[in-house]
C-alpha positions as CSV (number, residue, x, y, z in Angstrom):
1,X,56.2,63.6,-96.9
2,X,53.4,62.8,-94.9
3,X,51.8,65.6,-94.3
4,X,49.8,67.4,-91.4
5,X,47.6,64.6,-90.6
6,X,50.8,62.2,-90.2
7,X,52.1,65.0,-87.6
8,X,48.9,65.3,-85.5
9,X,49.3,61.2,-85.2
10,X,52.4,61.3,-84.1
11,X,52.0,63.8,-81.7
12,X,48.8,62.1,-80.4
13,X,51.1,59.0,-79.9
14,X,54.2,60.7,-78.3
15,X,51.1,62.2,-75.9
16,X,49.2,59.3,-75.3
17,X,51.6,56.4,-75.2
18,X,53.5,57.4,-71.7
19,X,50.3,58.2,-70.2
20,X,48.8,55.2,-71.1
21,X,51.7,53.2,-69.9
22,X,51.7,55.1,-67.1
23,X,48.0,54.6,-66.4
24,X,48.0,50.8,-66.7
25,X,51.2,49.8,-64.8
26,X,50.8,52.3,-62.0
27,X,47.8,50.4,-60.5
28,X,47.9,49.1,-57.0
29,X,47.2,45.2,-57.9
30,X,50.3,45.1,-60.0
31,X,52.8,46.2,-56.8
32,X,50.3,45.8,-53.7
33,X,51.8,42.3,-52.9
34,X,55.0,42.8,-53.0
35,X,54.5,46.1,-50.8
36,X,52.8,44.0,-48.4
37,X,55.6,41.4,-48.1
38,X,58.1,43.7,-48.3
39,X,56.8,45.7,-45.2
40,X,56.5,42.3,-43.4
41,X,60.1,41.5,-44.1
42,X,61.5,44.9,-42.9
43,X,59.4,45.2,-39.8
44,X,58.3,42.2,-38.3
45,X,55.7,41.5,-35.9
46,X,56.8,42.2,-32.4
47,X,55.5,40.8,-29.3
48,X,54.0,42.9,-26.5
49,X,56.7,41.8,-24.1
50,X,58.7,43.7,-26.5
51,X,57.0,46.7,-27.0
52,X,56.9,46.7,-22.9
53,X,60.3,47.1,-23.1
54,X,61.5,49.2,-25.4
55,X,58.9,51.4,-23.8
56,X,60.0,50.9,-20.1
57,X,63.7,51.5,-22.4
58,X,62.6,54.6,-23.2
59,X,61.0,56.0,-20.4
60,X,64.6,54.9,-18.2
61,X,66.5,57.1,-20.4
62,X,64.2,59.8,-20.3
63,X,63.8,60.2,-17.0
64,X,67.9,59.6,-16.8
65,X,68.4,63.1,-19.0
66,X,65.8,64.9,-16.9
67,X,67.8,64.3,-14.0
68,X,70.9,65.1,-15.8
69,X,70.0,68.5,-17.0
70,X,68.5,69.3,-13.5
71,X,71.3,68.3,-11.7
72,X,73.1,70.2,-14.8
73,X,71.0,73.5,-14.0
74,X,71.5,73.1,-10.1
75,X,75.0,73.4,-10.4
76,X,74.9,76.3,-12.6
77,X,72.3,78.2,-10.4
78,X,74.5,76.9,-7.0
79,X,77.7,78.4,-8.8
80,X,76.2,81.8,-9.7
């Protein structure tokens, strides 16, 4: 058969083939772009008319449930 030698080359090749693979293909040039365009596709760009809304959205609803669970904890407390 091959021998002891053969064995330590193959092992060194089951080792260092993967990481080697692993080391070239796993750098950020090969998958940055399509990261980038991806990321464009899935969140566009908003407007700051947009954003004004969605936070003036927000802030309506908020204050909506505050007055809920007060008026909520009023009732309880009145009813005690």
């Amino acid at each position: 058969m091959g021998g002891w030698k053969l064995e330590v080359f193959r092992m060194g090749m089951y080792i260092t083939f993967p990481v080697a693979i692993f080391y070239i293909f796993n750098q950020p040039k090969y998958f940055e772009e399509w990261v980038v365009k991806t990321r464009k596709e899935l969140y566009p760009h908003t407007s700051d008319e947009e954003r004004k809304k969605f936070r003036d959205e927000i802030n309506r609803r908020r204050q909506e449930q505050m007055e809920q669970e007060l008026t909520k904890k009023l009732s309880s407390h009145l009813q005690l």
